[in-house]
Phi, psi and omega in degrees: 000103169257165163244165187255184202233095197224021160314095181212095179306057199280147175278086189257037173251343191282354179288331206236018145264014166204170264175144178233129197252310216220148164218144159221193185275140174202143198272169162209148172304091186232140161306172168271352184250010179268294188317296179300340164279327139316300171283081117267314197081052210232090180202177150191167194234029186267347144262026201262189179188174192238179194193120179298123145234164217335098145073015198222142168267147212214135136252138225236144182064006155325080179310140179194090207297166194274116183322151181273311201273010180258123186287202214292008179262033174293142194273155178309140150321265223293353189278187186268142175236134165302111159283129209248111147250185160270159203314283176319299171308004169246318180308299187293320198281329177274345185274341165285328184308295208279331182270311188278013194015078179250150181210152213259112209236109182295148165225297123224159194286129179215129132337119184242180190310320217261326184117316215263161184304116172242170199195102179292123180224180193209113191291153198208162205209115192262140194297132181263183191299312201257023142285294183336293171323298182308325177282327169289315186298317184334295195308308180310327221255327173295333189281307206270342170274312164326311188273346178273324171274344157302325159313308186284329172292328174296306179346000000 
């Protein structure tokens, strides 16, 4: 069965508190009334991170507001959800997590053709103040070249 889908959750504080080395696809472990507050579009992942526990990935602090039409078995906001790869994809992303000290960043929460829940994450490397600084003049610099050629084209 497919649906269609347009459902998409972006993390826009992690392009610019971080650097992306490597990014992948990953399923996640959701209740059922966590899936329907999803398709709601009623989550969100901008304080969130991912985390090894014995050998299995988990991501913490993800927000997933409470299904509105559900009684008292409504699931916790705030718990750790599992994140499912394959076995090579978790071997490699915890042996760069623990020897490079890198950290593993939700970038977005999505739906996919299929229904299910999916979650873009990215290995990551975080960006000190004056990239930071840097990634703003980039930006400043694009806003205002932009605006010059628009200006020049209205002519």
């Amino acid at each position: 069965m497919k649906q269609q889908s347009n459902i998409v959750i972006k993390n826009r504080k992690a392009k610019f508190n971080f650097e992306f080395l490597d990014k992948f696809t990953a399923g996640i472990v959701l209740k059922g009334t966590e899936i329907k507050s999803i398709r709601e579009g009623k989550a969100s992942i901008a304080e969130s991170f991912c985390e090894f526990q014995d050998s299995e990935l988990f991501v913490i602090n993800m927000n997933v507001e409470e299904y509105s039409h559900a009684s008292h078995f409504n699931h916790a906001p705030k718990s750790e959800r599992k994140l499912l790869l394959n076995k090579r994809e978790l071997k490699k992303l915890e042996k760069e997590v623990r020897t490079s000290g890198l950290t593993i960043v939700p970038l977005t929460l999505f739906i996919n053709d299929h229904g299910l829940a999916k979650l873009t994450i990215a290995l990551a490397k975080g960006k000190k103040e004056y990239d930071k600084r840097e990634t703003i003049k980039e930006r400043d610099t694009k806003k205002k070249l932009s605006r010059i050629k628009k200006a020049f084209n209205q002519r």
